[in-house]
Each structure stands twice: as structure tokens, then as C-alpha cells.
N, C-alpha and C positions, 0 to 999 in steps of 0.2 A: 138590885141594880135599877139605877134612872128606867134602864128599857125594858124591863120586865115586866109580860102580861102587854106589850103595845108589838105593832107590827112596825115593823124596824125598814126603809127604805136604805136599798144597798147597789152596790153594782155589782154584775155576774156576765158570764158569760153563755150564752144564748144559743141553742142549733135548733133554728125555725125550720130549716129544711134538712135533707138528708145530704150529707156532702158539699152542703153550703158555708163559706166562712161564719165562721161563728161571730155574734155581734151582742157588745158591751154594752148592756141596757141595763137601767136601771128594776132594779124588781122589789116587790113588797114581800117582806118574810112574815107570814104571820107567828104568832108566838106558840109555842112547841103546848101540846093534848095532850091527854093522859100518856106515860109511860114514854111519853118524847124529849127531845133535848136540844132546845135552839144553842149553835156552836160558831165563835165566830172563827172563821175558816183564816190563815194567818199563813200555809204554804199548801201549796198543792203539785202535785205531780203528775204528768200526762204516761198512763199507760196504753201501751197499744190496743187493751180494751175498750178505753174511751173511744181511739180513732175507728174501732173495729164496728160499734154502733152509730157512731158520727156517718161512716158510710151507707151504714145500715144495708149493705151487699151482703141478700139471702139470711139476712133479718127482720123480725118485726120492727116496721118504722114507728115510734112514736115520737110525735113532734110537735108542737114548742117544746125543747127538754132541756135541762140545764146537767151537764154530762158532771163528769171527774169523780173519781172514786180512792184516791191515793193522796192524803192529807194530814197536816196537824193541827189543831185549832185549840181553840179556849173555852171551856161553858160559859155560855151566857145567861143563861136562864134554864130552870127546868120543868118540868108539867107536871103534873097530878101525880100519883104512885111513884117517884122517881126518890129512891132512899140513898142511891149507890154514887149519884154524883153531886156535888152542890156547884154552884158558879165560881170560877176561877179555875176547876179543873183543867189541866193538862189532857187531851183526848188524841185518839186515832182513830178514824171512823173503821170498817169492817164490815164489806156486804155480806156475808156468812155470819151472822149474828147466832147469838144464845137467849133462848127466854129462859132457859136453865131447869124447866119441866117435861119437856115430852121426853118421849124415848131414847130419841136420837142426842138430847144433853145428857142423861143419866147415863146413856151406854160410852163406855171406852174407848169405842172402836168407829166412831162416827160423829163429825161436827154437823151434817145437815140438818137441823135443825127445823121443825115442823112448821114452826111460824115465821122467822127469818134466814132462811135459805135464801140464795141469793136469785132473784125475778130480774128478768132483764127486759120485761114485757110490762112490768108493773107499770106506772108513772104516780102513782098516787100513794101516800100514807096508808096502812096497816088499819091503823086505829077507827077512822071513819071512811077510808077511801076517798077523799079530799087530797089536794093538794095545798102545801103550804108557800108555795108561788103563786103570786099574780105579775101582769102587767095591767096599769089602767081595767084592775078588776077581770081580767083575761085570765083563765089558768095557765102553768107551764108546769109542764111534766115533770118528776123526779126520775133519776135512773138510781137503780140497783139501792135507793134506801137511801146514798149519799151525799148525790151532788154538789160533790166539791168546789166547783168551777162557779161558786159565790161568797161573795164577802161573809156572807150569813146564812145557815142552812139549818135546817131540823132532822132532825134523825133518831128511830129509837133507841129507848136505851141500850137495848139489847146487842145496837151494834157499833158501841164507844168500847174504848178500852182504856182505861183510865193510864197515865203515864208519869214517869218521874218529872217533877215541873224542871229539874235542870238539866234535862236531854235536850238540846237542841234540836226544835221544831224541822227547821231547815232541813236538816239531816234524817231525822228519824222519822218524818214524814214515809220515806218510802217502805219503812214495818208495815202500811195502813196495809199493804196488798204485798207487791213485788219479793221483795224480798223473804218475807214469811214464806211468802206461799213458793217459793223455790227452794228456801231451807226445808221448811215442812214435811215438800213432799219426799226428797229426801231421806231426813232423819223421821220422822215419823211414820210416813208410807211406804217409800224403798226399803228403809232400815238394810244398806246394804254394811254386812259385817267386814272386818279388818283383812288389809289381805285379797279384798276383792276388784273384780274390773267392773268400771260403771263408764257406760256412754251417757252422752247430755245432747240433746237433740235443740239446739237455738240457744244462743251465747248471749242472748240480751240480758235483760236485768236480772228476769226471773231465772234464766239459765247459771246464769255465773253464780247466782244464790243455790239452786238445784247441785253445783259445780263443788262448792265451799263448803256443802253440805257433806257431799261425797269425799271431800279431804279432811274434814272434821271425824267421819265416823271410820279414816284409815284406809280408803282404796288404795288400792299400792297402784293401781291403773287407771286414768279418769282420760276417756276418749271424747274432745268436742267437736261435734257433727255442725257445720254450718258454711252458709252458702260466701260468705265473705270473711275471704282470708285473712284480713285485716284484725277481727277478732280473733286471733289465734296470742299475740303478744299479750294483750289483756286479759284471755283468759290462763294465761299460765298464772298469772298472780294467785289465781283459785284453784291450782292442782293439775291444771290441764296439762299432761303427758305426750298426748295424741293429739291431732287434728285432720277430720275427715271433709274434705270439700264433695258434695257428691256429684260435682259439675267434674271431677276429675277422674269421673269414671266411668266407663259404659256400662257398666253392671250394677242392681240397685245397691242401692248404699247397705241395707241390712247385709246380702251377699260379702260386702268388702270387711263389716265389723266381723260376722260370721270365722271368716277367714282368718283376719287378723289378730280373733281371738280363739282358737283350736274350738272351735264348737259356738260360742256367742260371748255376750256380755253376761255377767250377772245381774246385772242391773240396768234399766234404761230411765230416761226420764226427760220426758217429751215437752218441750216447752217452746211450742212455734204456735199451733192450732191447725196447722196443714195438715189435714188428713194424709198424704201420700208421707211427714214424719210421722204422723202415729203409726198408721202400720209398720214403716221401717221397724221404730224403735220395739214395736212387741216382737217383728220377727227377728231381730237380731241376738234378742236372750236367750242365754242356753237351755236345749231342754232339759225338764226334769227338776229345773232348782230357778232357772228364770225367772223375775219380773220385772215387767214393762208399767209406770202410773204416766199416765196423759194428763197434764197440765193444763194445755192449749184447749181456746175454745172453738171448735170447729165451726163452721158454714152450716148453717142450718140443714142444705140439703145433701151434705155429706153423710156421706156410707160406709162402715167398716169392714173392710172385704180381708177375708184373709181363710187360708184353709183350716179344714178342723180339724187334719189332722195337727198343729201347731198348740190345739188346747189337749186334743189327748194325748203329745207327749210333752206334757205339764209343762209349759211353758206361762 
């Protein structure tokens, strides 16, 4: 392509400070390095984790950064060793990446990934530790590998996923994160069997995906815990049976699921980042056969407090 191997001037969206509006500058994309993939970014989607570093409350701040991590885009160009995409591809970026050699790709039972595990500390490329932002020759930070929140971005390969070119972008953008990763955790990590009760702990995106996951794999009971009542309509479309507001109770909320389920849930699945729902959700699953996966990303200086007797009777 005409722009292949040049630095491509584009506009993006900018968080010079922590909790400051973000501002529409133009930025220079240099052209994608070994094992990288300049992508032109064509929908993007704001997940509460972009706002959650945007505040940067009880995070590492880094700043100039260019945020978003929920997209679909087009290859535009690709870098040295890159065999697996050519330009024109259909992509979804993925901060949990595969280089598809260490332990953690070869093993079954785990995506973290040695080399592209997701850094939310990073700002720089893998490859040389550089970034592939400038302003007027200024660096500006990448977040999590994808920085969506530009017209143009580089990212490894490692964390594209190539896609059917007649899916619509618009829509299937939100696969890049949200959605997967509340199916996922789910059908992959709950793996709760048919026949069973599962609570959902935050009814947003990722929740109602977490929620759909749980009516896919047959819950006969799918409890959703959240603070506005409002998603209660919405989330019946995904299975939702129960709704637990825990402003409507003086007792904690694990207490009320507890109850309402003769011993616990089978399954929980935590999708807020509020530590006071994680503990909920782990203590709400029944002992002996319970589990509890945490979604959400916590506060840095949050603590998981809970007794021990709840992990010796196998919860």
C-alpha cells in the first residue's frame, strides 16, 4: 500500500492527564517492527476499563497515553516476521495475546501468556520498548498493547485475531474484549453444568455476556446481582430469572443468595471490579462443589479478605 514503511499522520484521542478530557490531536503513527501490525482502527468501543485508567484512581498513572482497547479495524501494513496477516485483513485487537511458544500457549488450561499478558503499566512496544506515537516528535504512551482511541495504531501480532471480512465491524467490535471475556469466563472457566444456579455479579456488558453464557450451558437458575434496578428488564433477555438489588437489604448480599439458594449458588461470576462484589460472589457459592471467577479489575490497593474456613470447605 501507498503507506507502507512511512509514518502515517492521523487523529486520536489523547489523556494528557489523569481524569482530564480527552483531546483530538493529531498523532504520527510510525510504521509497525518486527512481529507488529499497523491497523487502521474503523470502530472502537469504550469499556469501563479504559475509563477505569483514564481516572487512573489507585493506579499507575501513565501519561500522554492514548487509551481504548475494544475494536475493529483493517491491516494496513505489516512488519518483519509477520506471516499470519497480510494488509486488508479483518482484525480484533486482544490484550491478552498468544506468541503461541511459552508454557502458558502450549498448556490447556491457561491464556496468560509469557510475553503478551496483558501490562497495564506498559506504555511502550514489546519489541524495542519505544513507542509508536509521537506528537511534534513527543512520545505518547500505548495502553494494554492496543490503543484503539486512534485512527491508526500498531499492535503485535500476537494480539490480532484475524476475522470474517463480512462481519460487521460496527458490531463485532465489542468480541475485541467485553463480550468474550464474559462468555469466556463462563463457558470456559465456570463451566457451570445443566440444571444448575449461577449468580452474575454487574449486568453491564461483560455481565449480560457472563449471563448468556450461563443460559447457553443450561442453568435452570441465573441470579443477577446489581445495584440498578433498571437492568433487571434487559437482563432477562439473557436468562436472568432472579434479581438481587443489595441496596435492598440490610444483610450482605452473599447472606441473601446463600438463603435464597438452600446452601449457595454453584456458580458466581463477578463482573464489577469492586472488591466488597468479589468477596460477595466467592462467599455466596455452595460449599463443597462452588465456584466463584473474578472478572473485574480491582483498585490497586484492594485486599481480599474472607475466612479460611470458606476455602476448607471447598468452596
Amino acid at each position: 500500500m501507498a503507506t507502507a514503511g512511512k509514518v502515517i499522520k492521523c487523529k486520536a484521542a489523547v489523556a494528557w492527564e489523569a481524569g482530564k478530557p480527552l483531546s483530538i490531536e493529531e498523532v504520527e503513527v510510525a510504521p509497525p517492527q518486527a512481529m507488529e501490525v499497523r491497523v487502521k482502527i474503523l470502530y472502537t468501543a469504550l469499556c469501563h476499563t479504559d475509563v477505569y485508567f483514564w481516572e487512573a484512581k489507585g493506579q499507575t498513572p501513565v501519561f500522554p497515553r492514548i487509551l481504548g482497547h475494544e475494536a475493529g479495524g483493517i491491516v494496513e501494513s505489516v512488519g518483519e516476521g509477520v506471516t499470519e496477516l497480510v494488509p486488508g485483513d479483518h482484525v480484533l485487537p486482544v490484550f491478552t495475546g498468544e506468541c503461541k511458544d511459552c508454557a502458558h500457549c502450549k498448556s490447556e488450561e491457561s491464556n496468560l501468556c509469557d510475553l503478551l499478558r496483558i501490562n497495564v503499566d506498559r506504555g511502550v512496544m514489546i519489541g524495542d520498548g519505544q513507542s509508536r506515537f509521537t506528537i511534534n516528535g513527543k512520545p505518547i504512551f500505548h495502553f494494554v498493547g492496543t490503543s484503539t482511541f486512534s485512527e491508526y495504531t500498531v499492535i503485535h501480532v500476537g494480539c490480532l485475531a484475524k476475522i470474517n471480512p463480512e462481519a460487521s465491524l460496527d458490531k463485532v467490535c465489542v468480541l475485541s474484549c467485553g463480550i468474550s471475556t464474559g462468555l469466556g469466563a463462563t463457558l470456559n472457566v465456570a463451566k457451570p453444568k445443566k440444571g444448575s444456579t449461577v449468580a452474575i455479579f454487574g449486568l453491564g456488558a461483560v455481565g449480560l455476556a457472563a449471563m448468556e453464557g450461563a443460559r447457553m450451558a443450561g442453568a435452570s437458575r441465573i441470579i443477577g446481582v446489581d445495584l440498578n434496578p433498571a437492568k433487571y428488564e434487559q437482563a432477562k433477555k439473557f436468562g436472568c430469572t432472579d434479581f438481587v438489588n443489595p441496596k435492598d437489604h440490610t444483610k450482605p448480599v452473599q447472606e441473601v443468595l446463600v438463603e435464597m439458594t438452600n446452601g449457595g449458588v454453584d456458580r458466581a461470576v463477578e463482573c464489577t471490579g469492586h472488591i466488597d462484589a468479589m468477596i460477595a460472589a466467592f462467599e455466596c457459592v455452595h460449599d463443597g462443589w462452588g465456584v466463584a471467577v473474578l472478572v473485574g479489575v480491582p483498585h490497586k490497593e484492594a485486599v481480599f479478605k474472607t475466612h479460611p474456613m470458606n476455602f476448607l470447605n471447598e468452596k
